[in-house]
C-alpha positions as CSV (number, residue, x, y, z in Angstrom):
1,X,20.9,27.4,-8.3
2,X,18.7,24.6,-7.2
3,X,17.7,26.7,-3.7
4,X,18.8,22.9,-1.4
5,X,22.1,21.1,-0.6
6,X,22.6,17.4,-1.7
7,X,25.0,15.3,-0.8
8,X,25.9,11.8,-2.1
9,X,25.7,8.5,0.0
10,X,25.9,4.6,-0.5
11,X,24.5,1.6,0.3
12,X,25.1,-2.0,0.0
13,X,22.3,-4.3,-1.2
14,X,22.9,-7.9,-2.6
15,X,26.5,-7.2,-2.3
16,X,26.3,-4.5,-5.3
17,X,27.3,-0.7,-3.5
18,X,24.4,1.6,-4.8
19,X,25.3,5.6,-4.8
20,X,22.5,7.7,-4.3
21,X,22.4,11.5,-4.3
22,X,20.3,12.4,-1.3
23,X,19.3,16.4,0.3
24,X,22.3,17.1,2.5
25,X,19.9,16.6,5.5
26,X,16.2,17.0,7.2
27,X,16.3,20.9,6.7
28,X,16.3,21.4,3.4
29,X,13.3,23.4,1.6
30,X,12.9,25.1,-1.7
31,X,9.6,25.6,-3.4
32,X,9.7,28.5,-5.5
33,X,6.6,28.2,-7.5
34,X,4.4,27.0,-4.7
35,X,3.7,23.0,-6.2
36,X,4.4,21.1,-3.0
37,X,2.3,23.7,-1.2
38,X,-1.1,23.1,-4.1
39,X,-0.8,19.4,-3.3
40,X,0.0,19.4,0.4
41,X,3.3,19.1,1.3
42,X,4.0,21.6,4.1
43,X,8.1,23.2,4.8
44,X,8.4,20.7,7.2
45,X,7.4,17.9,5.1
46,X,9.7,19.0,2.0
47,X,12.5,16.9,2.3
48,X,11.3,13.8,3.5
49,X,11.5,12.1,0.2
50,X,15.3,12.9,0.2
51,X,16.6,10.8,2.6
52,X,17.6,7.4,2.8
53,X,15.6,5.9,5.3
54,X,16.0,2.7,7.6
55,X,12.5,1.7,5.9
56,X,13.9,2.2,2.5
57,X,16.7,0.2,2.8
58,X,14.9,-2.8,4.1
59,X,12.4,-2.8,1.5
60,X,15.6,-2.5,-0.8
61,X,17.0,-5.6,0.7
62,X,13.4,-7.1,0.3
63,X,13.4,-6.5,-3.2
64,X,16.6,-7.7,-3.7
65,X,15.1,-11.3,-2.6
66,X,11.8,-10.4,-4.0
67,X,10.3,-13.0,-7.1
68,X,10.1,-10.7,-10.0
69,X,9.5,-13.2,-12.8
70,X,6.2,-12.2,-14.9
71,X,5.4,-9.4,-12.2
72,X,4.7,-5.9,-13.5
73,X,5.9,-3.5,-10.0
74,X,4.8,-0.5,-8.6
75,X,6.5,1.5,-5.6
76,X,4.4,4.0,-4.2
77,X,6.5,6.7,-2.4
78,X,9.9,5.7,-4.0
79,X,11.4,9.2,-2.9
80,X,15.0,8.5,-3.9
81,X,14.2,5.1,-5.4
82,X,16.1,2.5,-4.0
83,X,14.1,-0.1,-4.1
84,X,13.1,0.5,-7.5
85,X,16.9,1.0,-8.5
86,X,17.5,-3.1,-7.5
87,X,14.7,-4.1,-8.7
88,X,15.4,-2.1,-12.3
89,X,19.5,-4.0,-12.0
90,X,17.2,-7.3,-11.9
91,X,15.5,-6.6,-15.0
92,X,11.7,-5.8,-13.2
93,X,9.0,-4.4,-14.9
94,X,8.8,-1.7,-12.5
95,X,7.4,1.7,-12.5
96,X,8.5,4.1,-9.6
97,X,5.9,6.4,-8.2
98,X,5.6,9.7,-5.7
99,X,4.0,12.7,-5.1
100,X,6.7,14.9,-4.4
101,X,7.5,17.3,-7.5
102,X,11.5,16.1,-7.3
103,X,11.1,13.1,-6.6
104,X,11.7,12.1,-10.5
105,X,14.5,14.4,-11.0
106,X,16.4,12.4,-7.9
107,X,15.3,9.1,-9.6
108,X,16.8,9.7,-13.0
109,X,19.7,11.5,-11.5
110,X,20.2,8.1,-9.4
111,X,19.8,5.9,-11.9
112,X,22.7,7.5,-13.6
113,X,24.9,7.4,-11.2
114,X,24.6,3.6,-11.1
115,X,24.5,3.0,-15.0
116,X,21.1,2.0,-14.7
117,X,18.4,2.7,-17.8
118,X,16.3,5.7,-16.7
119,X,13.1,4.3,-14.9
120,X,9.4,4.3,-15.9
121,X,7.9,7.0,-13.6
122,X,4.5,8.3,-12.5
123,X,3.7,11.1,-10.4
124,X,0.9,9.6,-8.2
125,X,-1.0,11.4,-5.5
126,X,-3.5,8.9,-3.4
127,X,-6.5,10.8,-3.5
128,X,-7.1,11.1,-7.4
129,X,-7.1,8.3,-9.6
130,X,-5.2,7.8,-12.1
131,X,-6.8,5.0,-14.3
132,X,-4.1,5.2,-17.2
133,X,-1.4,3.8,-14.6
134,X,-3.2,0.4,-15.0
135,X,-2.5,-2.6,-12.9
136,X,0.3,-4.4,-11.0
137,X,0.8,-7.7,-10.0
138,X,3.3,-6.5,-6.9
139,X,2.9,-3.4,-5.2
140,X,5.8,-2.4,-2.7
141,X,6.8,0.9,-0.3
142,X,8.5,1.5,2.5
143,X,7.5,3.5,5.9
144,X,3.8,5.1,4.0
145,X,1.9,4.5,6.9
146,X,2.8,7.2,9.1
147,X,-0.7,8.8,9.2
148,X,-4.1,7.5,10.6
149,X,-5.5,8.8,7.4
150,X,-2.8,6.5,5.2
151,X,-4.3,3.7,6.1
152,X,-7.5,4.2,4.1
153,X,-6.0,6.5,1.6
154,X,-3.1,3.5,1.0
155,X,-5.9,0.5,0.9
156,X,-8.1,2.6,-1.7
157,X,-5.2,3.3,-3.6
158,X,-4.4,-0.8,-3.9
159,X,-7.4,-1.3,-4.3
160,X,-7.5,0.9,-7.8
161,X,-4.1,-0.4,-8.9
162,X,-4.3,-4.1,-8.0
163,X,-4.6,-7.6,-9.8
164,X,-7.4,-10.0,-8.7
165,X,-4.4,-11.9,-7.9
166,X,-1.6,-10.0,-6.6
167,X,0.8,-9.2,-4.0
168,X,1.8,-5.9,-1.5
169,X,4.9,-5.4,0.9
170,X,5.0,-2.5,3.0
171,X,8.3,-2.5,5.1
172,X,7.0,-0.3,8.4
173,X,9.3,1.2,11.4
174,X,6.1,0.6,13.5
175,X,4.2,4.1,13.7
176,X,1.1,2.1,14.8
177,X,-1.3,2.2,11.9
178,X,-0.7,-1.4,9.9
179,X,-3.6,-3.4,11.9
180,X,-6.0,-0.8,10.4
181,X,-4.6,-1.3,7.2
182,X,-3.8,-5.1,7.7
183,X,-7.9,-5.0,7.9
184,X,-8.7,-3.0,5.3
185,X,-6.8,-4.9,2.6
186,X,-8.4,-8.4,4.4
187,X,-11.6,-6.4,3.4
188,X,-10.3,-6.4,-0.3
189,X,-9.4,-10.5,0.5
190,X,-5.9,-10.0,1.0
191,X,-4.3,-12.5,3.5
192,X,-1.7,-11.2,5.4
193,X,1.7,-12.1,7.3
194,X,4.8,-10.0,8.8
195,X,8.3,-10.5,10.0
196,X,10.4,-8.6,12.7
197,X,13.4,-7.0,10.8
198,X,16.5,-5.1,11.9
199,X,15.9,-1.7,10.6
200,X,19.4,-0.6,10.7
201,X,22.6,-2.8,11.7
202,X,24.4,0.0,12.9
203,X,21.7,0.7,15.5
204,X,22.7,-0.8,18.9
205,X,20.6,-2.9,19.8
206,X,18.6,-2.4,16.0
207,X,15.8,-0.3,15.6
208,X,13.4,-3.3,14.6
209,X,9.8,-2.7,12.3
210,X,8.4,-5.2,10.1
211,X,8.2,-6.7,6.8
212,X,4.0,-6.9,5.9
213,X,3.5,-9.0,3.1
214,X,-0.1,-9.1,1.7
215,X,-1.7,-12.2,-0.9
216,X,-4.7,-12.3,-2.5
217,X,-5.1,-15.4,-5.0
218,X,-1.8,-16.0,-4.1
219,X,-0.2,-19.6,-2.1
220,X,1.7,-18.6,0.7
């Protein structure tokens, strides 16, 4: 008895149809033993990782695209782990990474349900470092600045976890906290550009957010 409903969805991404096992919807909650309470995560918060958001799939798409030759990956906030799902059917060097205590168990359970090799995973929170996970060449997520506070936890974070030359794209709905992290990462001597996306083609007209892409040492 698991104590939440899941239900199982799909979604097209480089013309390959990805099945996903997802919580059956936003109201979901079970946390027996009190672990997403310790590190934060309130009853309301519980079952955001679960869902396949519009932010998620665009990053997906993004990574489907994405040059992955010699790049070791890390997604932050993979929740179900799309994005880390096409980029492991590419043959990345990627390691998915959340905070959420089921967040691996949905990843694995994923990746089997598309053939896919089990991913390398790391439970990461933002505010303690975790020098073992090393560094990354590419760092990707989708919709993590939905906070004030994410901002400056997300930039400290990259700045632990990234090369001197190295690369970050964040796919955002548009919550209104990127130009504080746009400057913090120019700070670390990141230059930065964005493109207006369609979140969601079923949406009519779209939802649109952006694609931030982030270079240090890097030609445009």
């Amino acid at each position: 008895m698991t104590g939440y409903q899941v239900r199982e969805t799909r979604r097209a991404v480089g013309g390959h149809v990805y099945r996903l096992r997802v919580l059956s919807d936003k109201q979901q909650f079970a946390d027996p033993d009190g672990h997403g309470a310790r590190i934060g995560i309130s009853s309301a918060q519980w079952s955001l990782f679960g869902q396949l958001w519009p932010a998620g799939g665009l990053l997906a798409q993004a990574m489907q695209h994405f040059d992955i030759a010699g790049k070791r990956i890390l997604e932050i906030g993979c929740g179900i782990g799309l994005a880390s799902l096409v980029l492991q059917k590419r043959g990345a060097d990627v390691i998915a990474s959340d905070m959420h205590p089921l967040a691996e168990v949905f990843l694995a359970y994923n990746a089997a349900l598309n053939d896919l090799p089990a991913l390398n995973y790391r439970q990461l929170r933002w505010d303690i470092a975790l020098p073992s996970l090393g560094r990354f060449d590419a760092i990707v997520a989708s919709d993590v600045l939905y906070e004030r506070d994410s901002a400056d936890a997300l930039s400290t974070l990259i700045g632990r976890h990234a090369e001197t030359r190295a690369e970050v794209l964040i796919t955002d709905p548009g919550r209104g906290n990127s130009a504080r992290f746009s400057r913090l990462l120019a700070a670390q001597g990141f230059d930065a550009d964005s493109m207006t996306c369609p979140m969601d083609d079923r949406d009519i007209p779209p939802h649109r957010g952006k694609l931030l892409h982030y270079r240090r040492g890097l030609a445009p």
